[in-house]
KOLKE-204039 format. One record per residue (C-alpha): x, y, z; residue number from 1; residue in three letters. Coordinates in Angstrom, 3 decimals. Layout:
% KOLKE-204039
<atom><x>X</x><y>Y</y><z>Z</z><i>NUM</i><aa>Ala</aa></atom>
...
***
This chain:
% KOLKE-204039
<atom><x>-41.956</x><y>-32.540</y><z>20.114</z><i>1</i><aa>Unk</aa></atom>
<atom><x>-42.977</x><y>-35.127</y><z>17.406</z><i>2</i><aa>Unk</aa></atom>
<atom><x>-41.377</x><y>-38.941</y><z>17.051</z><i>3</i><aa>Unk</aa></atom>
<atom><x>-39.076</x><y>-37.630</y><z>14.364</z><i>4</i><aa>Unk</aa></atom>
<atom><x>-37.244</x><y>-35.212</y><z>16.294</z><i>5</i><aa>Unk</aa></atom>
<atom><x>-37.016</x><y>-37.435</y><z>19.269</z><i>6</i><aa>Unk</aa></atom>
<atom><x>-35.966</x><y>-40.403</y><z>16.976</z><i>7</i><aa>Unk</aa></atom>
<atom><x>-32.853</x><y>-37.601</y><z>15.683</z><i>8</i><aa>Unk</aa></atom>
<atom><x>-31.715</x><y>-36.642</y><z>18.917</z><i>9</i><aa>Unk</aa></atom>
<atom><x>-30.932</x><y>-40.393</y><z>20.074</z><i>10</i><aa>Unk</aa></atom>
<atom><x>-27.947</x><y>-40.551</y><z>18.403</z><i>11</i><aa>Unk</aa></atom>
<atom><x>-26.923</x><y>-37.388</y><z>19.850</z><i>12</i><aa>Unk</aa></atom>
<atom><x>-28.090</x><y>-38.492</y><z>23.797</z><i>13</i><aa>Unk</aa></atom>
<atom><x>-26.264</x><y>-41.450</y><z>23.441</z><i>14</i><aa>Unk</aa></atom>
<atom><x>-22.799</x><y>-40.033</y><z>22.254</z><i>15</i><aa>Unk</aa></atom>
<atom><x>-22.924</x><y>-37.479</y><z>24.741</z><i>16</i><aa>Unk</aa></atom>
<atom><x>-23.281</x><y>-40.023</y><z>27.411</z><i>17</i><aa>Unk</aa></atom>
<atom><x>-20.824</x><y>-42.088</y><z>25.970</z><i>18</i><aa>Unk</aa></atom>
<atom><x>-18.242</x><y>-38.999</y><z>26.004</z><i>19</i><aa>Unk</aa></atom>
<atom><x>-19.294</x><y>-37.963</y><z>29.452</z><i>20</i><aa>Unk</aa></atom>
<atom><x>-18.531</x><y>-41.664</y><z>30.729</z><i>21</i><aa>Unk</aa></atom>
<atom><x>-14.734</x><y>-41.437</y><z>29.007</z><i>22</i><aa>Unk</aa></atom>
<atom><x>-14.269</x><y>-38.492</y><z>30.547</z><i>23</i><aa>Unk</aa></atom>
<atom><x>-15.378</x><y>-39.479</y><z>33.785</z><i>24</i><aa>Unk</aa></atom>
<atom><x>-12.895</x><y>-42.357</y><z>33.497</z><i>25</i><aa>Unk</aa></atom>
<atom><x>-10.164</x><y>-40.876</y><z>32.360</z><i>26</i><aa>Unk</aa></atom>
<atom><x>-10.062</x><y>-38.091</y><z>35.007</z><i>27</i><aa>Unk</aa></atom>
<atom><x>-11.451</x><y>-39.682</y><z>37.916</z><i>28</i><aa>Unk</aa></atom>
<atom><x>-11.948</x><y>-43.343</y><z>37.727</z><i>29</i><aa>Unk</aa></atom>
<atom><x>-8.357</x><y>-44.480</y><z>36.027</z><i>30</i><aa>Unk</aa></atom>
<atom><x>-6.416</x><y>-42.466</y><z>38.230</z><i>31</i><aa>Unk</aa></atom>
<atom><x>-7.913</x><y>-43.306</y><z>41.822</z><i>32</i><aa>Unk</aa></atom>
<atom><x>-7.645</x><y>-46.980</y><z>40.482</z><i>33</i><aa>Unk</aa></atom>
<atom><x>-3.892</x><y>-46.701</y><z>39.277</z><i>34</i><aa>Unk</aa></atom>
<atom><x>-3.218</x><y>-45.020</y><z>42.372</z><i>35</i><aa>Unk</aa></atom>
<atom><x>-4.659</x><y>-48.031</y><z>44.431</z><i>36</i><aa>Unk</aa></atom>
<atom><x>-2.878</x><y>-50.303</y><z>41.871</z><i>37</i><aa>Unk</aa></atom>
<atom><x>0.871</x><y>-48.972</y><z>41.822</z><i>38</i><aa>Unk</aa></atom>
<atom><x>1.006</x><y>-47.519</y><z>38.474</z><i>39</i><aa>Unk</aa></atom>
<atom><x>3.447</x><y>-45.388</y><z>37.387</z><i>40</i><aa>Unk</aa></atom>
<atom><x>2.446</x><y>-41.867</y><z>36.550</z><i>41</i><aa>Unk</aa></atom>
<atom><x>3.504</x><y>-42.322</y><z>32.849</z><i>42</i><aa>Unk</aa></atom>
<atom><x>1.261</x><y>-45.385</y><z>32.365</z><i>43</i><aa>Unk</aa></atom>
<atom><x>-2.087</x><y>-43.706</y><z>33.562</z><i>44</i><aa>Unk</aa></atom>
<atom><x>-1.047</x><y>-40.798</y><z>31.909</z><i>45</i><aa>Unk</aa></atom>
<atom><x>-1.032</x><y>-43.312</y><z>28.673</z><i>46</i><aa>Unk</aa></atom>
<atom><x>-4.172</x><y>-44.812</y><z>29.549</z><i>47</i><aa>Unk</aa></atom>
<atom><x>-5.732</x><y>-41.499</y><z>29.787</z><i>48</i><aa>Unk</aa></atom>
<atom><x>-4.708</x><y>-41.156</y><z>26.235</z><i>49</i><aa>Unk</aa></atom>
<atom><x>-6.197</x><y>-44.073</y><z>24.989</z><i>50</i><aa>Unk</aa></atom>
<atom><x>-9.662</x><y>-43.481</y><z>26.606</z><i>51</i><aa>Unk</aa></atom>
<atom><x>-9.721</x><y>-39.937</y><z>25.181</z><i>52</i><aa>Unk</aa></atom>
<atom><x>-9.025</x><y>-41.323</y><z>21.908</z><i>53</i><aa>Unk</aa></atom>
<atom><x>-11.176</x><y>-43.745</y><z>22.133</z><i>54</i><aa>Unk</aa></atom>
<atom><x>-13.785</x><y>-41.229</y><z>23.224</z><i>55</i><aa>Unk</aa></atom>
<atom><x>-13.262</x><y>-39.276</y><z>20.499</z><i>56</i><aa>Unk</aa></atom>
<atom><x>-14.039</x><y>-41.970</y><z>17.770</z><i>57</i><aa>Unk</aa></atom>
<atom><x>-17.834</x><y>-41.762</y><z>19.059</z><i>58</i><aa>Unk</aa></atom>
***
């Protein structure tokens, strides 16, 4: 592999992370943690939401 590609898929790396860590908080982190809490279902489901979205803008 040369610089360039390595350079191009940097971007990539780091959205996929980014994506994976949403997604790791949305499905396991924000519930367990709403659960200790006392949220309502309907609230973490609404946070959910917003990570996901916000995931998705990356």
């Amino acid at each position: 592999m040369n610089q360039n590609q390595i350079k191009s898929n940097e971007p990539e790396m780091a959205s996929l992370l980014l994506g994976a860590g949403f997604a790791l908080a949305s499905l396991i982190i924000l519930p367990a943690v709403a659960q200790r809490v006392g949220l309502g279902s309907s609230l973490t489901i609404a946070l959910r939401g917003a990570l996901m979205r916000a995931a998705n803008r990356f």
